[in-house]
C-alpha positions as CSV (number, residue, x, y, z in Angstrom):
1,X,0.0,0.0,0.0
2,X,1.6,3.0,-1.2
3,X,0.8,6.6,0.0
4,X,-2.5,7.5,-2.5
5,X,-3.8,4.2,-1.6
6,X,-3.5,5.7,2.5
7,X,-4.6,8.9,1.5
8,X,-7.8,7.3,-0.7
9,X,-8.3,5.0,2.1
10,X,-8.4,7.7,4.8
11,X,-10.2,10.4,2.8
12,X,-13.0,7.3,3.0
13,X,-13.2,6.6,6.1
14,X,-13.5,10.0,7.4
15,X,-16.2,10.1,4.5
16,X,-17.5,7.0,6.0
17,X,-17.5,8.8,9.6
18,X,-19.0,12.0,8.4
19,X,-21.9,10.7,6.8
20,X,-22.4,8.5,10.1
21,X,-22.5,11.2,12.0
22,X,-24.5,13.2,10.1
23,X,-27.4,10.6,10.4
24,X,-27.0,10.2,13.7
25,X,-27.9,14.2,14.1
26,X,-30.7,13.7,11.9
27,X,-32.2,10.8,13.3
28,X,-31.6,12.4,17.1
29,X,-33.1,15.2,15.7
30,X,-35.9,13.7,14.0
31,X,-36.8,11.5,17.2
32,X,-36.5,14.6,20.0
33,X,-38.6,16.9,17.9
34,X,-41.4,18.4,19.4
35,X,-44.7,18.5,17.6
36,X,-47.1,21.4,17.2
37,X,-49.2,19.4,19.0
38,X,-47.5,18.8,21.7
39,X,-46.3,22.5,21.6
40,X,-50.0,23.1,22.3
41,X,-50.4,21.0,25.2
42,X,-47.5,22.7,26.9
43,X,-49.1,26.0,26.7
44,X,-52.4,24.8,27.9
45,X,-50.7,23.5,30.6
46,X,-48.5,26.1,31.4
47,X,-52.2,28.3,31.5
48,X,-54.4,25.9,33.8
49,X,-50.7,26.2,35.7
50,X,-50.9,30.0,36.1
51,X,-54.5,30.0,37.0
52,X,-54.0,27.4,39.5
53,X,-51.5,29.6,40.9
54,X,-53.6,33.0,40.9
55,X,-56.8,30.5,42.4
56,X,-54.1,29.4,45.1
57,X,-52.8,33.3,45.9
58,X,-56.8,34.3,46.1
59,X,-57.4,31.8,48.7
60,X,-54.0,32.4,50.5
61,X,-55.3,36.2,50.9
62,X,-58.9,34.9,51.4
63,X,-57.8,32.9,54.2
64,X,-55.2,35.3,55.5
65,X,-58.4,38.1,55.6
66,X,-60.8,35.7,57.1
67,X,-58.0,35.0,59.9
68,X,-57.4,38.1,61.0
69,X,-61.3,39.1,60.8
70,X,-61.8,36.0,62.9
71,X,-58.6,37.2,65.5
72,X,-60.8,40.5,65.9
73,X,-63.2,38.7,66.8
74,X,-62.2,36.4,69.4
75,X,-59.9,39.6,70.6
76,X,-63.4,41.7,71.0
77,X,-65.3,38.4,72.3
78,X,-62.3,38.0,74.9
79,X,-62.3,42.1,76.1
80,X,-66.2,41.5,76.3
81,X,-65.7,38.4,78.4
82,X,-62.7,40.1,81.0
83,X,-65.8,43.2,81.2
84,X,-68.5,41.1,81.6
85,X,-66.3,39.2,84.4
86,X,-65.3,42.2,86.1
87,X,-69.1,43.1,86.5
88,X,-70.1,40.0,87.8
89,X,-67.3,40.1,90.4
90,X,-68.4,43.4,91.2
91,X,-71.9,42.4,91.6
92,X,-71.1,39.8,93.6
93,X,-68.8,41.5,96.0
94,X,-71.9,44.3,96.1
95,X,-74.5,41.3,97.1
96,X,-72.5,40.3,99.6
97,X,-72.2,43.5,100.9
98,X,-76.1,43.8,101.4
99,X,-76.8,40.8,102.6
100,X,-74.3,41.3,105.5
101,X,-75.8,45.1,105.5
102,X,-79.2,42.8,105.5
103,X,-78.4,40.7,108.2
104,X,-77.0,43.2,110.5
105,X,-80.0,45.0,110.1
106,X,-81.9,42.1,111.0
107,X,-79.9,41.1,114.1
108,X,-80.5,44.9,115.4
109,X,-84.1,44.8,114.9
110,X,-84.0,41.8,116.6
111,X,-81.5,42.6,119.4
């Protein structure tokens, strides 16, 4: 084998290799390509995703509202309960104070 007959013989092979790899790129490409259809779908999905994510933020801020309405609530119900607590400490401390008033009265009249 003289030297054309390498040269001839490389100038193949890397023929050889070059058309290879240029239907391996084709075929990858041909089998990884994305269809309009499928193109579709991802958008659809990437929409029902964003509205599922402006659903999720309104009920976060629903929630969050209805929380703090309801932690007024229980704040104002808690301030009516201490009141209402006071009174009926105070109303008791003032019926105790007439009955004794009541029965010293009594024991006088009858002393």
């Amino acid at each position: 084998m003289n030297r054309t007959d390498f040269v001839i013989a490389t100038a193949i092979i890397l023929f050889i290799a070059f058309c290879l790899g240029w239907f391996a790129a084709w075929l990858i490409g041909r089998l990884t390509r994305v269809s309009q259809a499928d193109i579709g779908e991802l958008e659809q999905m990437a929409q029902a995703l964003h509205d599922a994510e402006e659903v999720r933020d309104q009920a976060i801020a629903y929630y969050e509202d209805r929380e703090s309405q309801l932690t007024n609530q229980v704040q104002q119900t808690e301030a009516e309960l201490a009141a209402t607590m006071d009174g009926l400490r105070d109303a008791r401390h003032e019926a105790e104070e007439l009955r004794r008033y009541i029965d010293r009265m009594n024991n006088a009249e009858q002393s």
